[in-house]
Structure formats: structure tokens, C-alpha cells
N, C-alpha and C positions, 0 to 999 in steps of 0.2 A: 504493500500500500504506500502512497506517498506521505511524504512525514508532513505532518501539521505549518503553517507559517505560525511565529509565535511574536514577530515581527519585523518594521523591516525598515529599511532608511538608505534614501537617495544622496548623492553628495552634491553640494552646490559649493559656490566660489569663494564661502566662509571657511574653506579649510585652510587650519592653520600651520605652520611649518612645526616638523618633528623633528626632535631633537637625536643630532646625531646623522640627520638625512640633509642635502640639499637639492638644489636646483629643480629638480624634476617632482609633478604634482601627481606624480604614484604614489608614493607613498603618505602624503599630507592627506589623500584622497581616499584610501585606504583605512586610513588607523580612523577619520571622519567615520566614515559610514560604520565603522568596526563599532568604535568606541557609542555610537547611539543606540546601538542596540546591546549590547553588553552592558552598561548601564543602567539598563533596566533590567537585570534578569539579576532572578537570584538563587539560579543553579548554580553550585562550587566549579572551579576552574579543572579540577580533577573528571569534572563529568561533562567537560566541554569539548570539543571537537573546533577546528576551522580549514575551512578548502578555500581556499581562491582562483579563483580561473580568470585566464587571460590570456588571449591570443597572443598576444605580441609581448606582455611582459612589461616593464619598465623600460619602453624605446626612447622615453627623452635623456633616461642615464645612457643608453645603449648609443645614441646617436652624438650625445656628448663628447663622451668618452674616446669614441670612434673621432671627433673631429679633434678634438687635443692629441691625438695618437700622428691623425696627416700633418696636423700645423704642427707637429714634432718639439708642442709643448709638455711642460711637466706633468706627468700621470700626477691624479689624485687618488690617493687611497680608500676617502670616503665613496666615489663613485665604482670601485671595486668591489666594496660589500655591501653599497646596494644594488646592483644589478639584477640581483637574486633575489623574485620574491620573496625567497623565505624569510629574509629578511627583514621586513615591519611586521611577518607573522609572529618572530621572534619578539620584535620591541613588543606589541602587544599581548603577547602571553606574558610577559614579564610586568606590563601594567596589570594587568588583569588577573594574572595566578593561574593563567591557564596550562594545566600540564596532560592536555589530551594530545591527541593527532595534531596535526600541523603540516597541510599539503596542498603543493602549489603543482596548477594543473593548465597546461596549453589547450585547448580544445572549439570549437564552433559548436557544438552537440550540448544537449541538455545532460549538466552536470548531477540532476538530481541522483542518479542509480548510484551515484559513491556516498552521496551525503544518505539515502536508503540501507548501502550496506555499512554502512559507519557504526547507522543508529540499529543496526538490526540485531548485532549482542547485546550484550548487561553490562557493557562499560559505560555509554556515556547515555545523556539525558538528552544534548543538542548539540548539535554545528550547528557555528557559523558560515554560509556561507558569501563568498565577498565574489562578486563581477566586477571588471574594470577595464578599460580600453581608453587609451589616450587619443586625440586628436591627431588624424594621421597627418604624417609625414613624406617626404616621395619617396622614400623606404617601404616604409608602412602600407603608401598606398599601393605602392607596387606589389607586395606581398597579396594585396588584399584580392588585386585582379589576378594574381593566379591561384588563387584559391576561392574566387567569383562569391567573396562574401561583399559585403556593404562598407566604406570606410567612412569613420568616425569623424563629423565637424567637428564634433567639442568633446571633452577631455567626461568621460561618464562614469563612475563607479553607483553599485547598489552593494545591499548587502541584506539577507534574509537571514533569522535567528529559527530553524527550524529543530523540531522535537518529534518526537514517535505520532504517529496515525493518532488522531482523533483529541491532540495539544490544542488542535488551534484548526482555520481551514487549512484542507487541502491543498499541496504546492501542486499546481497542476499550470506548468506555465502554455500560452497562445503558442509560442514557438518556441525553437531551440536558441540556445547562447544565451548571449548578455541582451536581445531584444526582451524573451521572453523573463528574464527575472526581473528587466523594468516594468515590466506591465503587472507582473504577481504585484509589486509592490508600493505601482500606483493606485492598486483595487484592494489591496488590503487593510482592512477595516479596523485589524490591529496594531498599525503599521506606525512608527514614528516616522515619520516621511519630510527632507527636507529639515530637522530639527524640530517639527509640530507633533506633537503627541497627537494620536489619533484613537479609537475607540480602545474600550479596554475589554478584555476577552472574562 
């Protein structure tokens, strides 16, 4: 069955810089949408889960990095270990006390069957799940046309706090990827969406 939504929050242009990261608004975009729904929950960090998916990753560190490399200026070390999603999954377990799963996942397909077998033992209670795609690039968009998905005007993360069948509604997204987790959680009625508290379950 699909796991419950238990809530869910879109990121807008009020995110602010994390500490330890620069430049690129993956990660400021990320720990947003993370941090609004972890906030409100008060399952233990032991019984948490979080997945991220992203097609491309953190391409404005990626595209950075790449042009300080041609202009055969000084490598930065911070832009080394963020590259790596795992990386603000990290900072964020570490705000939050989270010591479940922690997986970062490339895909166009509907993430939910991982966050299903996540929650399908007796370890955890919920994932987080976080979608995010930056505003393409001629990298990026190049990528995009040879994999005939849609490339991204503006910079979008969501993030859905899901728990076992019958939490909350049903995650049943309109389509695959990051379209259809914006839509669960423009229509979700428990949703803190945008930083506004919305119904309560």
C-alpha cells in the first residue's frame, strides 16, 4: 500500500544559507523544505528515514567547480564535500538526531517503492522524502534532451514527511518524479506548504 502523507512543504526564495555550504541553492533548498517538516513531527530520529532524489544532483556546485578547474583557479574544499548529496542529509541528521537511513537517489520514476520498502519492517515510523532540481543550465539542459524529460526554469525543491498506510492520505502522486511530488503536496491538506501551516490530521 502507499505510505500515508503526514506532511509536506514546498521551498521558496526565503531559504537561508547553511552553514558550512556555499554558493549553490541545493543545499539552503534542501535543509528548507527538510527542516519544515521535521519540525513538526515528533517521531524520534532513530525511527526516521530520509531519501532525496535528484536528477542532476547539486549542478550549480558541479558547474562551479568545473569552471574554477578551466580558469585553473584555486580548488575549494568546501565545494568538494558538497557535491555529494549526502551531504546536507548529513548536516541534517545531525540537527535533527536522525540516525535512520540516509539515501540519495538519481532517478525520473516515482520514488515512492523505496520510501514503501523503507517503511515496510519494524524499524522506522517515516521518511523523509526531499525532490529537488535546480534551474537548468546548458549542461543540464543538455542532459535533459537526451533523456526527453522537461528542464527546470526555476530552482524547485519539495519534501513529503511520509509514514505507514492509513498515517495520513495516501501518497498517490499524478505523475512520476519531482512533477508529481509537487502536486501530492500542493493538494495536501496536511501539508505545511511554503512555511503556512495547513490542516491538521
Amino acid at each position: 500500500m502507499k505510505p500515508g502523507v503526514l506532511a509536506a512543504a514546498i521551498g521558496d526564495a526565503g531559504a537561508e544559507q547553511v552553514s558550512g555550504f556555499i554558493e549553490s541553492p541545493f543545499n539552503p533548498l534542501v535543509n528548507q523544505v527538510a527542516a519544515r517538516c521535521l519540525t513538526a513531527s515528533t517521531v524520534p530520529g532513530e525511527r526516521t528515514g530520509m531519501v532525496l532524489v535528484s536528477v542532476f544532483g547539486d549542478s550549480g556546485t558541479t558547474d562551479l567547480a568545473s569552471e574554477l578547474l578551466v580558469g585553473g583557479q584555486p580548488h575549494n574544499a568546501l565545494l568538494f564535500m558538497q557535491a555529494t548529496a549526502n551531504a546536507i542529509l548529513g548536516y541534517l541528521s545531525a540537527e535533527f538526531g536522525i540516525s535512520g537511513p540516509l539515501l540519495s537517489v538519481s532517478t525520473t520514476e516515482d520514488p515512492l517503492q523505496l520510501v514503501e520498502l523503507l517503511l515496510d519492517g519494524d524499524e522506522l515510523d517515516q521518511v523523509l522524502l526531499i525532490g529537488i532540481e535546480l534551474a537548468a543550465t546548458a549542461r543540464t539542459a543538455a542532459a535533459h534532451h537526451v533523456l526527453g524529460t522537461e528542464p527546470q526554469a526555476e530552482d524547485v525543491a519539495v519534501a513529503l514527511l511520509l509514514g505507514p498506510a492509513g498515517d495520513g492520505p495516501p501518497a498517490v502522486p499524478p505523475e512520476a518524479g519531482l512533477p508529481g511530488l509537487l502536486a501530492m503536496a500542493n493538494t495536501c491538506e496536511y501539508a505545511q506548504v511554503r512555511g503556512h501551516q495547513g490542516g491538521q490530521p
